[in-house]
N, C-alpha and C positions, 0 to 999 in steps of 0.2 A: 503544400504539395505532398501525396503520400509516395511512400518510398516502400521497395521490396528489396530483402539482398538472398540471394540463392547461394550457398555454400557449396562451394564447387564439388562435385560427387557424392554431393547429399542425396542420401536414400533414408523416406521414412520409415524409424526404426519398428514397428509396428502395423498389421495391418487394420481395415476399418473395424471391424469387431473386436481385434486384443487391445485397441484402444482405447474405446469405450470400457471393455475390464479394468485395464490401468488405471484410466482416470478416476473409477468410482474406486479402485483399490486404495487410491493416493489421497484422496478426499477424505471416505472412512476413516482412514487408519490416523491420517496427520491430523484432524480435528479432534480425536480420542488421546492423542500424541497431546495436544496443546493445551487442550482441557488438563488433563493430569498434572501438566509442569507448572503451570500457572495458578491451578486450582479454581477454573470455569464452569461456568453453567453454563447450558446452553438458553436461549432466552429465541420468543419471536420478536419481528420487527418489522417496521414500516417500508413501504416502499414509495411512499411519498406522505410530505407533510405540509401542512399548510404554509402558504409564503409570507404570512404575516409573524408567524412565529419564532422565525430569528435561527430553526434549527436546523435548515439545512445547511450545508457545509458548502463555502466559498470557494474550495481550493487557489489557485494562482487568484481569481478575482476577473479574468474577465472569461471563462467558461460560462454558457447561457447556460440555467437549469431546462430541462420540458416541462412549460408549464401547462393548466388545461383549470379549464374552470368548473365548478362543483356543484350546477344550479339546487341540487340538493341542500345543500348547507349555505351556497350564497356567500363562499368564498373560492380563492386560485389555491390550485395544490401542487406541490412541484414534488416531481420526481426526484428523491436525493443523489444525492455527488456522491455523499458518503455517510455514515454514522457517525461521526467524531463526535456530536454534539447531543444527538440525541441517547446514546450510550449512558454520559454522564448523565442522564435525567433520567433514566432509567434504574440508573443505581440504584438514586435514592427512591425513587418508586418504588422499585420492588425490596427497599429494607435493607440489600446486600452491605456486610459488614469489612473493617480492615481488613488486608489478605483475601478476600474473596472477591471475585469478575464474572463475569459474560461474555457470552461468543456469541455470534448470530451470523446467518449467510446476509449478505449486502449485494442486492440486484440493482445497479444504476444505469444511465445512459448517458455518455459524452457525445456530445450530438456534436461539438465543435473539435472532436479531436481529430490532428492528424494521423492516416494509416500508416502502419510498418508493421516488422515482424513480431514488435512488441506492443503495438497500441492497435486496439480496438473501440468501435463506438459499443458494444456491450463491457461490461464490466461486471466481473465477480469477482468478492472476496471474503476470507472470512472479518468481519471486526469485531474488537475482544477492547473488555476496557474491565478493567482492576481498582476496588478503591483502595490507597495507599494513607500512610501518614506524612504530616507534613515534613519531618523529618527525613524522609525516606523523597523528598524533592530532589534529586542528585545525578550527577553524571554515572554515579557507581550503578545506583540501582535502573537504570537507563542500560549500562552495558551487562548488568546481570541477566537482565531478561533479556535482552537480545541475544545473550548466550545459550539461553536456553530455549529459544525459539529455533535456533540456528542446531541445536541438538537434534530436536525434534524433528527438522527437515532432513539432515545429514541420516539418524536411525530410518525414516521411512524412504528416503532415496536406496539405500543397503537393503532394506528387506525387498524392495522392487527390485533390485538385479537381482537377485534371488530367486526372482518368479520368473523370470524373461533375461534368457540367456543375450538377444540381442540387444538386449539395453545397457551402456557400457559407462554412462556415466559416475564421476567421481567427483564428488562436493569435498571440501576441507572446511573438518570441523574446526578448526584453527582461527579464527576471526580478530584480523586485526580491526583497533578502534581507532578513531580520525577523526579531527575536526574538520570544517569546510577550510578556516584561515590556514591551518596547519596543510593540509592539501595545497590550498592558494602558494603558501609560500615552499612546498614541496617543488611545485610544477609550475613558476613562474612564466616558462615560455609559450605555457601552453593555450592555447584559445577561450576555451571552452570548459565550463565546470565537465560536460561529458566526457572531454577529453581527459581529465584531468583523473574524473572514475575508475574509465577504461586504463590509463596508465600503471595507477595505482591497482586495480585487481588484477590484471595481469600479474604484477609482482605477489599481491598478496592472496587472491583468490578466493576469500571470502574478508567481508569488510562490513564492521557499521559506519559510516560516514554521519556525523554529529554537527548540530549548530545549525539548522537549517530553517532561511527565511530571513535575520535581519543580512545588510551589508560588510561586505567584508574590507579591507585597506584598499582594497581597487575599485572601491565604489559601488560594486555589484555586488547583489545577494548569489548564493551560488543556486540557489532556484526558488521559486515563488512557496509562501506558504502562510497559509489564510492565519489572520492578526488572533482569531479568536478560537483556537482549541489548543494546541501544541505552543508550549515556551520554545521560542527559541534558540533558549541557552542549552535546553534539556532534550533535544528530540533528535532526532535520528532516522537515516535508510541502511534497511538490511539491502547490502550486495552480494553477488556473488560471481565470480567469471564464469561463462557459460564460452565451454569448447568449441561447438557445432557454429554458433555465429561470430566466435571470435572477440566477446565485448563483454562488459560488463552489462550484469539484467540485474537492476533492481526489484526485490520480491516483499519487501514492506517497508512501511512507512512508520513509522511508531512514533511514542514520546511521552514526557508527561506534560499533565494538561495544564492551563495555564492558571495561576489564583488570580485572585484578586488585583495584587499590584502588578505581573506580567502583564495581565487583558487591559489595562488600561494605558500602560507602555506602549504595548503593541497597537493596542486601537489606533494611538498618538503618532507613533511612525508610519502606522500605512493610511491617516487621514481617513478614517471614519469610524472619528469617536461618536457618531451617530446612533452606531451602534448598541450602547451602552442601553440604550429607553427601549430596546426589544426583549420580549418575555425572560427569552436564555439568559440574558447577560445581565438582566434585574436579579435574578436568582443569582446566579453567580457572584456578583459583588453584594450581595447580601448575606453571603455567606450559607446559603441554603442547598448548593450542591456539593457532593463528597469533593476532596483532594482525589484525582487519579493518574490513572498510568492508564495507555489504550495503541492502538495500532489499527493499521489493516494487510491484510498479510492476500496476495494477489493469488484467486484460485488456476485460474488458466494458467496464469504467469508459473505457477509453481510447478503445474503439471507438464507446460512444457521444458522446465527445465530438468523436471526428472528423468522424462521420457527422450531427451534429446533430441526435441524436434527444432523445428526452424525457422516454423512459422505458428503464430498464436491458433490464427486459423483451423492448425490441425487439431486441436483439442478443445473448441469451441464453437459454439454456431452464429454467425454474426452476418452482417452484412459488408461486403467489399467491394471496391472499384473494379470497372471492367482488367486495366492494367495488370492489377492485383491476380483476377483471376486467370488472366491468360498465362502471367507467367508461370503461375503454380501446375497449371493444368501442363505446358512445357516440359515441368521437371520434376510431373509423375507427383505431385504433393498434391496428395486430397484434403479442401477444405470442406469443413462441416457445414 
């Protein structure tokens, strides 16, 4: 069922045209921003890959990909989820050595996602993946770089108030770290891992939340995450509380990737070690793709939280429910 919520005397802080500037301001600058701190190239990439290939990305597991068939070649090609997997193949394709990554734009379609002010059937992001040593497998270097992504967005949020006096938001570059159990046994009464988010960033206001994907004492994982890219001893959501809707808005996903013995744990807990006989995962337990570290970091997601908007809508073009549009149209918020 999709959901709208309207922040009681919300007004978009920007009109349609200083918008569209923002946006392409926040874009430019935070990907020059991320490239630097991480030490990126920027790379192209696919927008869909073959379904036999093992490399598009599962997320939770029962998300349909779009698939469409290719009487050209005489195989199915799916529209990806995401790059998680096809990044690390990349790597080693293109040579990229220790300390050195990629970044690329990521166009997908969630065709099964539910609407709100934060989920859209379009999705963009940028995704960046790093190859690391094995040594450097760690919770530390897990929260270094989310520290440093979390700079990057705090410096380019500051130079946008800067340009536009009506934009009044305040990020804290302060980032407490958290695991999912650690949360669990924070917030015992509370329902819901969102619940659980929202509690915790309200107090703390920006947060990496850590561990994401196996179960935790209460039986439940605190949310879905595909068996084969991310450990989920080692991975992590960047948060951050967002004033205007009152909630915590997750703005990336990160982690490091999984070796050898995680992928085959993991296959093992989420029942489909099937898996393992698909091209990616042949390579990977052969030892033939880099160790790394990678993310996706949400384009809209970021630019509305810069901008202060309220709905995803305002800073992307996508398609919506009648519901959706009438009450926006109500309360003066233009969607693209």
């Amino acid at each position: 069922m999709n959901k709208i919520f309207i922040p009681e005397g919300y007004r978009t802080p920007l009109n349609v045209y200083d918008m569209q500037v923002a946006i392409e301001f926040i874009k430019h600058n935070f990907q020059k921003e991320l490239a630097y701190a991480l030490n990126l190239r920027r790379v192209s990439a696919p927008l869909f890959v073959r379904e036999s290939s093992g490399m598009n990305d599962n997320l939770n597991g029962y998300e349909r990909p779009v698939t469409f068939d290719v009487p050209a070649v005489g195989e199915e090609g799916q529209v990806v989820h995401s790059l998680a997997k096809w990044k690390r193949f990349a790597l080693k394709k293109y040579d990229f050595r220790v300390g050195k990554g990629l970044y690329t734009d990521m166009n997908a379609i969630r065709r099964d996602e539910e609407l709100d002010n934060l989920h859209s059937v379009y999705v963009d992001q940028w995704d960046w993946e790093k190859v690391i040593r094995r040594e450097d497998r760690t919770l530390d270097t897990l929260k270094n770089v989310a520290g440093e992504i979390v700079n990057c967005i705090c410096d380019v949020s500051e130079r946008l108030c800067r340009e536009y006096s009506s934009i009044h938001v305040k990020l804290s570059r302060e980032m407490s770290a958290i695991t999912t159990q650690e949360l669990e046994d924070l917030y015992p009464d509370l329902p819901s891992s969102s619940d659980r988010e929202n509690a915790y960033l309200e107090a703390h206001k920006t947060a990496l939340i850590m561990q994401i994907g196996g179960k935790l004492r209460s039986g439940k994982p605190h949310d879905g995450r595909a068996p084969d890219y991310d450990d989920w001893a080692l991975n992590g959501d960047i948060l951050f509380w967002d004033d205007v809707l009152g909630r915590a808005i997750e703005i990336s996903s990160m982690g490091v990737r999984v070796d050898e013995e995680s992928l085959r744990r993991q296959l093992k807990l989420a029942g489909c070690e099937e898996r393992v006989q698909l091209p990616f995962h042949k390579m990977l337990l052969n030892g033939e793709l880099p160790l790394t570290i990678g993310g996706g970091i949400g384009q809209s997601r970021l630019c509305m939280l810069m901008i202060g908007c309220a709905h995803i809508g305002e800073v992307q073009s996508s398609i919506w429910d009648s519901e959706t549009i009438a009450a926006c149209q109500s309360a003066n918020i233009t969607l693209l």
